[in-house]
N, C-alpha and C positions, 0 to 999 in steps of 0.2 A: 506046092503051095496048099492044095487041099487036106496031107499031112499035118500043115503047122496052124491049119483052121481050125482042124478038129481038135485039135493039141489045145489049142487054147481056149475052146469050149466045154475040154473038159475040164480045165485047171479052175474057167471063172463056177462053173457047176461046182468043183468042191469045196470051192471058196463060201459060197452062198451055204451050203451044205454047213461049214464049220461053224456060221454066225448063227451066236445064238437069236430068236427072234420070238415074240410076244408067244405067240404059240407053242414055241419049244424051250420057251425058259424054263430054268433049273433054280430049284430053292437051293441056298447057302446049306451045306448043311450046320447043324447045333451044334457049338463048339460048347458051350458051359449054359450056368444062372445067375441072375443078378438079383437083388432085392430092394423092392422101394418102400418103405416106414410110409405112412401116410398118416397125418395127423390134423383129426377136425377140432374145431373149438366147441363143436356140438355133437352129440350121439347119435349115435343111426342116421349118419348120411351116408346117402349110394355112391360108391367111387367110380368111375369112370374115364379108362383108360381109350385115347381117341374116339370115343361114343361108345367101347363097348365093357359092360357094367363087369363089376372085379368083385362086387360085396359090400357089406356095411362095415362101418366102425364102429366098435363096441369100444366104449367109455374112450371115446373119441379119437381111437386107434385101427387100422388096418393095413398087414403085413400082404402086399403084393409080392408074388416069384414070378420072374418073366425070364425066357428064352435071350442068351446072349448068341449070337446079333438079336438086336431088340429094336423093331419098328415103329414104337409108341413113342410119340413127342409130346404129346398135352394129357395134362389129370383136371377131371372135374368133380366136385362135389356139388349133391344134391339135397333138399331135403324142405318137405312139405313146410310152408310159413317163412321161408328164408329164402333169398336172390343165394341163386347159385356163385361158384367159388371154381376158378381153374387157374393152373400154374404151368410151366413147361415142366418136363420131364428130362433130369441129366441124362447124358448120354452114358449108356447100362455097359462097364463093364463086368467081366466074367468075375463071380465070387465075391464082387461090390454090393455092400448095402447102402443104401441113400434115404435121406430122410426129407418129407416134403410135408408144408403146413399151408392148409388153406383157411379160413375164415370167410363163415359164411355169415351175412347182416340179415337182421330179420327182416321182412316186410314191416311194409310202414301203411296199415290201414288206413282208408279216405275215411272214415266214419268214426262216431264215439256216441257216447248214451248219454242222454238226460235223466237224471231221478228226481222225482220231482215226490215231496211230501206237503201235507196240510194238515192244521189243527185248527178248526176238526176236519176229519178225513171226509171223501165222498165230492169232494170239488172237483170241479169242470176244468180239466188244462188242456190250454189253446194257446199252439207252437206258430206264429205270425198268423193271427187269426185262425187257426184252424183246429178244429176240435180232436184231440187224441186220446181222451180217456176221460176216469174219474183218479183222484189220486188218493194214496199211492199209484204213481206210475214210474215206469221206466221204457224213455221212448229213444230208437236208434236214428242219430244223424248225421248228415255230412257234415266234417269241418268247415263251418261256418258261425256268426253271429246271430240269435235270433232273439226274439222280442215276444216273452213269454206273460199269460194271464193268466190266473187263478179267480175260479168264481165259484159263487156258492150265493145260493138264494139265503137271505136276509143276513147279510154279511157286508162287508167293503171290498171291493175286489183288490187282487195284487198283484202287481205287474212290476217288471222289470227286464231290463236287456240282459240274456246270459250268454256265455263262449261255449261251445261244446269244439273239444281239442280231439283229433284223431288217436285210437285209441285208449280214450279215458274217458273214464264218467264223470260229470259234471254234477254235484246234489245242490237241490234248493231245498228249503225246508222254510214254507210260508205259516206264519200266524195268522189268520184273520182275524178282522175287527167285526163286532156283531154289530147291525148297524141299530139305532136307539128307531123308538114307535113313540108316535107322535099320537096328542090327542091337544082336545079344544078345551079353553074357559070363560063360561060366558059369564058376566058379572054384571050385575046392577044392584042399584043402593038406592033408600030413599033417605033424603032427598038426590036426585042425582046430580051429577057433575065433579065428582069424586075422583083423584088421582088413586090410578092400580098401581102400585107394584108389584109385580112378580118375584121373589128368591132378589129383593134389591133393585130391581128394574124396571124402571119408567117403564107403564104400558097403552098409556093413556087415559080417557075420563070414563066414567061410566056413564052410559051404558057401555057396555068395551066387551068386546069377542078376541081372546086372546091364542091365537093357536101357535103349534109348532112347539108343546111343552112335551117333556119328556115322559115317559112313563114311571111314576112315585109320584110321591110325598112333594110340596112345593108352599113355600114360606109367600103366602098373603098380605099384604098393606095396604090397606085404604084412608087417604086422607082426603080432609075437607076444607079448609078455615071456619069456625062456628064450631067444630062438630070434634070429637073424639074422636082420636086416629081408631081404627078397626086393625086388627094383625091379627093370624089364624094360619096355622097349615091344612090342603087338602088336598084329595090325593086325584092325579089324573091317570085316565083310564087308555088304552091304547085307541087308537081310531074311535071314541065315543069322546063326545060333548058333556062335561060336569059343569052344574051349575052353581052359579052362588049367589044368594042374593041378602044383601045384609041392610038394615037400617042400621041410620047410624045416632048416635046420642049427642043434643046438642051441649054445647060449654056454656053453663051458667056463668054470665060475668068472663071471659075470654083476654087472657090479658096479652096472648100474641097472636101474630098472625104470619103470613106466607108472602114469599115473593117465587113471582113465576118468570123464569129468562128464558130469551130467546135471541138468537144471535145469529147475522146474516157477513158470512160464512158460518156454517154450523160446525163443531168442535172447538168451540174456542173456551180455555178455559174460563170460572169464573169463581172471583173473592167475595168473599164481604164480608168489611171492615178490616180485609188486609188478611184473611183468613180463605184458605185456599175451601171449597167447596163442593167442586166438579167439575162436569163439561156438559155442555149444550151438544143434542141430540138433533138432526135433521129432523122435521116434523112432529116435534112434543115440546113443550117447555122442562126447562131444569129447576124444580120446584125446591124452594130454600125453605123449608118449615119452622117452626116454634122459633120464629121471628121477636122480639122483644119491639114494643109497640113503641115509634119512636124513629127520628131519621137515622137514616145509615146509606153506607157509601157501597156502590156494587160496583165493580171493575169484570168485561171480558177482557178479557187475550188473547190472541193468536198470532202466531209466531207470521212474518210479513206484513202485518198490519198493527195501525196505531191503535193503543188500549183506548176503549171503548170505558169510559168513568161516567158514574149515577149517582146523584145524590137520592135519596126516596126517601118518603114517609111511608111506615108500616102503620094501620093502625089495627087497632085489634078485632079476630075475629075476618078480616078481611085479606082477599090477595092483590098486592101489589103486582103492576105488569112492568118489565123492565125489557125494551126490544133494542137490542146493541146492533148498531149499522156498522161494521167497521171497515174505516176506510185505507184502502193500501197505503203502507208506508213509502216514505219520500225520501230520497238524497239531502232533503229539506230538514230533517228530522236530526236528534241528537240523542244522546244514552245519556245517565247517571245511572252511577254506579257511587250507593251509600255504603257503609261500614261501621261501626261501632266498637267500641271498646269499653266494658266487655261486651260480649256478642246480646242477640235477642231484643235490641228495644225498637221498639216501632217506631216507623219512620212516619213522619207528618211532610208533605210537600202542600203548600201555602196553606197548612191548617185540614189537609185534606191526607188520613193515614194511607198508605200505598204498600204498606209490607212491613216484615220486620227484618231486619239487618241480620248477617251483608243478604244486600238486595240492590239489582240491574234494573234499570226501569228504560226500557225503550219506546222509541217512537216518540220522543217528547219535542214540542216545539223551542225552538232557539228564544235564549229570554234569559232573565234572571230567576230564580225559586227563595223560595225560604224553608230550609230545610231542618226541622223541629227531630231530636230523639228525644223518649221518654222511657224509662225503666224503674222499674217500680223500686224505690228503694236509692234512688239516685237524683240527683237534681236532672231538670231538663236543658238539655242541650239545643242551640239554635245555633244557623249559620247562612252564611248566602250562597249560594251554587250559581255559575252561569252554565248555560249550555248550548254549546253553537253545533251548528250542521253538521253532517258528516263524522260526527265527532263522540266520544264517550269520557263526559267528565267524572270525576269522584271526589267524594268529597268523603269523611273520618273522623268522628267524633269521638271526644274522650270523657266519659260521664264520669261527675263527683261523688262518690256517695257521701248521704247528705248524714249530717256528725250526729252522732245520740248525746245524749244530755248527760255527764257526767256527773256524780255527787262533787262535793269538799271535802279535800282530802282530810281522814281523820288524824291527829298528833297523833304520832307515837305512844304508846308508854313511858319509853325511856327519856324520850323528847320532854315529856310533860313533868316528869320529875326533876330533873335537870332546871328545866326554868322554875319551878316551885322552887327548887332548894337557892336560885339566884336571887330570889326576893326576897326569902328568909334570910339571908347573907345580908342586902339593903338592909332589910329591915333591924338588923344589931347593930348594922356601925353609927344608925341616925340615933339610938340608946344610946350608945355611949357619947 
């Protein structure tokens, strides 16, 4: 028994003995080579077979030789600015070439650039509030929106929302506006209470402090009723006060005069005698000058409200006041709407002219009219209009024109011999 123990302690000994074990293992030996083509989309990337580095590819090629049996399952490409690139590796037989393509994507930068230009140069750029240069600049940001100014002392500034895109530059290229320099004009007149205009512009009476003009040249008007209009260009100066102080010359014998309107809503326009005029200013009158001395008819209007109608005496040399209260329009109210044929003649509503055709006349109260055209050169036209609420009537006149006086017609020639030679004819047969 102690025979077939030993027996069999030595068989499991040579057993253990034959197997091969971590320690005692034996490399395959090298039966041949294999070749792997590696092909990058980009140059000089690092190749790498299971992590360990093989070389570059030049113009976007590298030939690997590898030991057949071959332990290498994965290839990587590398390469600075690009997400790397791995592929499996076919299984390498002996004297096989294989061909492998990787593609590598470039990075995708979180940032991009503002350029920022001005004319003129040397302004203040602030990227959400915050000050980063004078420009030209070029400034580096996250992909994001931001909310850019441009400033420059005695300028307008310029602002706008821009995009700056990861990897790309973004250009503004701002103009600025130069801002204008203000100066005063002080004005007095004797006598005073004299309307200023400024370059066309109500400014009010004299004595009058006119500021907020521009720097130049500026077209003067002073009127008066009595007095000879004054008109003059002078020049105002930047932040300094230029004076002007004028008498004015009275009008011997004055055959017209002014009306001054005023109008509560202010903007409303105004006519007179059916002739459009202006518009009424908050806090100045709308002065109607070289008036012809005599009544005349003044209309405001504004658009919601009922037209405001004057009849006035101008006389000469003096200003008539005209102050239009106008009251909002009503559901109560109706339109006419005149026309004429041909176009241009003025319309008379109950003897009272209102426009010249075609012409809308709103706001009028429900009632009957009498509605007169006249055109010079035409007989006058009348007719009766009603006009109820809610409602726009019309009415369309057809003007005659009025006949010229034609001569007698003169006989002929031929005509006139004709009949001589039929009385000479009478005239022989009573001979005989």
């Amino acid at each position: 028994m102690k025979k077939c123990a030993w027996f069999l302690l030595v068989l499991l000994c040579a057993a253990a003995l034959a197997s091969p074990s971590s320690a005692q293992a034996t490399t395959l030996p090298i039966q041949g080579y294999a070749w792997y083509d590696i092909y990058t989309n980009v140059d000089v990337a690092s190749i790498y077979f299971d992590g360990i580095y093989q070389g570059q590819t030049s113009s976007g090629y590298l030939p690997v030789e590898v030991s057949v049996p071959s332990s290498y399952s994965t290839v990587t490409a590398q390469r600075s600015g690009y997400n790397s690139a791995s592929a499996s590796l076919p299984y390498a037989v002996m004297d096989k070439r294989y061909s492998v393509s990787l593609t590598l994507s470039p990075l995708v930068p979180s940032y991009g650039w503002l350029n920022v230009n001005s004319v003129p140069s040397g302004a203040s750029v602030y990227v959400d509030s915050t000050y980063r240069g004078k420009t030209p600049q070029t400034i580096q940001l996250n992909h994001d929106s931001y909310f850019l100014s441009v400033e420059k002392d005695g300028y307008y500034g310029y602002q706008k929302t821009v995009y700056v895109y990861a990897g790309q530059t973004t250009y503004v290229s701002s103009t600025l506006e130069e801002k204008p320099v203000y100066g005063t004009l002080s004005v007095t007149t004797s006598p005073s209470g004299a309307y200023v205009y400024v370059d066309g512009t109500y400014k009010g009476v004299t004595p009058a402090m006119v500021g907020g003009l521009t720097e130049g040249s500026h077209f003067i008007e002073l009127t008066k009723s009595g007095y000879q209009d004054w008109t003059g260009s002078i020049r105002i100066y930047a932040k300094q006060t230029t004076y002007l102080s004028q008498a004015l010359t009275p009008v011997s014998g004055p055959t017209t005069g002014a009306i001054a309107v005023t109008s509560n809503p202010s903007y409303a326009s105004v006519s007179l005698d059916g002739v459009y005029q202006g518009q009424t200013e908050p806090g100045s009158p709308f002065i109607i000058s070289g008036v012809s001395a005599g009544t005349h008819t003044v209309m405001a209007r504004l658009t919601g409200y009922e037209d405001s109608v004057s009849s006035v005496t101008v006389n000469s040399g003096q200003t008539t006041t005209v102050e239009a209260s106008l009251v909002p329009a009503t559901a109560d109210t109706g339109a006419l709407s005149v026309s004429s044929s041909p176009t241009g003649a003025d319309v008379y509503i109950d003897n009272v002219k209102r426009g010249i055709a075609p012409v809308t006349l709103d706001a009028m109260q429900p009632g009957t009219y009498t509605v007169s055209l006249r055109l010079s050169g035409y007989s006058e036209w009348s007719g009766q209009a009603v006009v109820n609420a809610g409602a726009t009537s019309y009415v369309s006149g057809t003007l005659s024109p009025i006949p010229a006086e034609t001569p007698a017609p003169l006989i002929p020639a031929t005509a006139a011999l004709v009949l001589l030679g039929g009385l000479f004819l009478c005239a022989r047969r009573r001979e005989i």
